[in-house]
N, C-alpha and C positions, 0 to 999 in steps of 0.2 A: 415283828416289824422293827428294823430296824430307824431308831432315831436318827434324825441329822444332828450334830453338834454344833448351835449356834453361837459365834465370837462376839461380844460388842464390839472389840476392835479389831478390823483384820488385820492379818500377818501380811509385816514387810520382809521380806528377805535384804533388802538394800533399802539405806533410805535413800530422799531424796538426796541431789546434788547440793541443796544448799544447807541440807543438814548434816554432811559429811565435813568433821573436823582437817581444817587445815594442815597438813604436816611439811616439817620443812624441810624440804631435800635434801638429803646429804649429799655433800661436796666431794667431787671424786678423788680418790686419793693420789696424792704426788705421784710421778713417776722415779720409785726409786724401791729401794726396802732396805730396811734396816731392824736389826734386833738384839737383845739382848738377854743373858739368860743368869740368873742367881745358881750356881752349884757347888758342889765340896769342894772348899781351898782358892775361891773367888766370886769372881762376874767374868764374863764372855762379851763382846761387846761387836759389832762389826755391820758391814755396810756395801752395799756395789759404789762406784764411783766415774758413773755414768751420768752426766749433767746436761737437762736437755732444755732448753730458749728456744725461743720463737723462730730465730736465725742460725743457730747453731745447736751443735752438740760436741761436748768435749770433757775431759776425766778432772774431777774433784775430788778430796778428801770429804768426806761427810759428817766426820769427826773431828769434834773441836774439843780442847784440854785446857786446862789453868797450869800456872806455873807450879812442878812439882814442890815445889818450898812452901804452899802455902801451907794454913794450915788443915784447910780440908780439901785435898787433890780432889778434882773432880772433871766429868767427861760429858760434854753433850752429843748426842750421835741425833741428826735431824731429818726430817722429811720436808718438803716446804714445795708450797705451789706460789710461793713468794717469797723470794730470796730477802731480801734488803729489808723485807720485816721480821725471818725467822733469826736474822744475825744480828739486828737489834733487841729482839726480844733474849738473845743467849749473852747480850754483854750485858744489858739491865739485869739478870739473874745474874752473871758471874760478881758483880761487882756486888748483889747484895750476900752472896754466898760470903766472899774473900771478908767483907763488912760485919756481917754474922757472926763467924766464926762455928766451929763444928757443934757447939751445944744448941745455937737458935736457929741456921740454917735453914732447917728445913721447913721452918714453921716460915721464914721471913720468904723461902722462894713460892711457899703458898700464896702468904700476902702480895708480892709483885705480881706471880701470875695471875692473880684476881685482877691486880689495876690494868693489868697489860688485855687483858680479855675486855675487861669494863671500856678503855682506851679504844679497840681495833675490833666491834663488833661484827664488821663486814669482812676481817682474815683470821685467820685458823692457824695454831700454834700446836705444832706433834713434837714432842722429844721424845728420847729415853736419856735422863740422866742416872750417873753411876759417879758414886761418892765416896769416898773411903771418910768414914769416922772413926776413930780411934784405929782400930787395925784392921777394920773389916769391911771389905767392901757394899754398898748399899745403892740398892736398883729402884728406879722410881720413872714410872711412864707419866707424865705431862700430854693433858689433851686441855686446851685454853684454861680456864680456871683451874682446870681439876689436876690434883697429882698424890697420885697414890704408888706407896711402895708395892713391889710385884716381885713375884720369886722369876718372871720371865715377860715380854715383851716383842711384839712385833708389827711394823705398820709400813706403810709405803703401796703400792699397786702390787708386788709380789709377795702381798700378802694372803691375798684370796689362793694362791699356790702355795707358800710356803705353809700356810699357820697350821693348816691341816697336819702335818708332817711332821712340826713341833710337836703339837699336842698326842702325837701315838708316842713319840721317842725321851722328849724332854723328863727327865728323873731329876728332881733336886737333891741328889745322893749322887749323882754321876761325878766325877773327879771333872777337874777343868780341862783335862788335855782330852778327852773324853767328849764335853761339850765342845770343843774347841773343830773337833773334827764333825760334829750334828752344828755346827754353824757355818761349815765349807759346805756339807751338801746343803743345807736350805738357802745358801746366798744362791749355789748352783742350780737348782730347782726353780727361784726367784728370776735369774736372769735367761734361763732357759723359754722360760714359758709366758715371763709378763712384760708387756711394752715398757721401754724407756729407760727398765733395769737394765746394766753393762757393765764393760770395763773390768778390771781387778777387782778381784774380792779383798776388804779390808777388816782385818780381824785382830781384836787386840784380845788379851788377857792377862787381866787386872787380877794379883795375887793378895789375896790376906795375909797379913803379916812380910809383906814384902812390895815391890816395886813393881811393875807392870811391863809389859814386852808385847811385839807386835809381831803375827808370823809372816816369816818371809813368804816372799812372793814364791818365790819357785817351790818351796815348798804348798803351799795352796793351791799349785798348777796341779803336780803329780798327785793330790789328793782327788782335785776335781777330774783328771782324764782315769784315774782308778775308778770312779765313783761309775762315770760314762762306761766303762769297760764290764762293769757289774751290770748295768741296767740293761747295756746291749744283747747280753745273755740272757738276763733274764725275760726279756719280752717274749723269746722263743720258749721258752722254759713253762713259762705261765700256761701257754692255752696245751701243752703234751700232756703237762699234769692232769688238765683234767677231761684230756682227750680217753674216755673209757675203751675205743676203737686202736687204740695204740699197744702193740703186745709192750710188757714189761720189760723184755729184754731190752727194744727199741728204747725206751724209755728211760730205762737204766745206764745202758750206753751213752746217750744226750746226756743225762746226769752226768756222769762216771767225766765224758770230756769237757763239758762246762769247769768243775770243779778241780778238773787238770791244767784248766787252761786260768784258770783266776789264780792258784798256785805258781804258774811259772809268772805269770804278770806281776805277782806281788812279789815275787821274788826280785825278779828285774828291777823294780821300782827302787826294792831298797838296795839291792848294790850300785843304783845312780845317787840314790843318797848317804852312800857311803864314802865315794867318791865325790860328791859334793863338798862332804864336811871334810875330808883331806885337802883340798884344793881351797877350803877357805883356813884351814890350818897351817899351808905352806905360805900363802897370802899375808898372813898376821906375821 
């Protein structure tokens, strides 16, 4: 005979409604992305520049700098669901940075970020700031109080598309020209697929042991329509491979022109930027 098994207390699977802890929404994220990545010989830093209000929509820089003379250069790159709070919150820190100087910094932009969060409990403060202390560039994500160094970074709504993407590709071993070009596809990625992200892609990189540069634009066009030119094929590409119904030869051939056809493209590419850099050589 089998026993029944008597509980003193029965099993809830759920409890009640008023014993479920309150959690408190997360606030959606800006419409924008932005990222930054720690790699061999810098930081990477960039941004879309797509600015969207209530009545409008029009192109902005996303990145804001100190004067290169000071004594610790540094960069904020922002996200913000409230402008006129995220630019006073980025001059209270510049000015206690410049204040600082490069030994107390970063302890002093902890201390402000706390009064500024303590201050403005009802807004939300996103950076990534990038510093250069002594020679070497230094990455640091800012979320309200909190700021922690990070070998990489990403936030904005073309986040939930991009971050994925970082995290297979992103090496803290890669060289910066390297990163530099895994920062064109994930701004591309970013504005391809999440609202609100646009505009030019804005991309700087910040050299250790040296000065910083920003890539031109026309240069981050021809990256971004290669990048497109790669995907386009491969869509076709993906479902043959693992089409078992597909003779080999067929399959080989789709191969064999795919990889004909990406060969003449990058060829093309770079004799327009060859021709580029001559015409800004006859130019100077």
């Amino acid at each position: 005979m089998i026993k029944t098994l008597q509980l003193k207390h029965p099993l809830r699977h759920f409890p009640p409604s008023r014993e479920r802890p309150k959690i408190r929404p997360e606030r959606p994220k800006a419409m924008t992305f932005i990222l930054g990545m720690r790699c061999l010989g810098g930081v990477i830093i960039g941004a879309d520049t797509e600015v969207n209000t209530d009545v409008s929509k029009h192109r902005e820089s996303k990145i804001r700098r100190s004067s290169w003379n000071d004594d610790a250069p540094f960069f904020f790159t922002y996200t913000s669901n409230n402008l006129l709070f995220t630019e006073d919150a980025m001059n209270r820190l510049g000015k206690v940075i410049k204040k600082a100087g490069q030994h107390k910094c970063v302890d002093a932009v902890r201390g402000e970020c706390r009064l500024i969060a303590a201050e403005n409990t009802d807004k939300e403060l996103s950076l990534i700031l990038s510093i250069k202390l002594g020679q070497i560039w230094n990455l640091f994500q800012i979320h309200n109080d909190v700021v922690a160094e990070v070998p990489k970074a990403t936030d904005g709504s073309g986040y939930y598309h991009a971050n994925r993407i970082m995290q297979e590709f992103y090496d803290p071993r890669m060289p910066l020209s390297q990163a530099a070009l895994l920062a064109v596809y994930l701004l591309k990625v970013a504005k391809d697929n999440a609202p609100g992200v646009g505009g030019p892609s804005e991309i700087l990189l910040l050299r250790d042991y040296g000065g910083w540069e920003k890539m031109h634009h026309a240069h981050v066009e021809d990256i971004e329509k290669a990048f497109e030119h790669l995907e386009s094929g491969l869509r076709g590409l993906i479902l043959d491979y693992v089409d078992w119904g597909l003779r080999d030869e067929f399959f080989d051939k789709k191969l064999s022109d795919f990889s004909d056809k990406l060969r003449r493209y990058r060829k093309h590419i770079g004799r327009l930027r060859e021709q580029q850099a001559q015409d800004e050589n006859l130019g100077d």
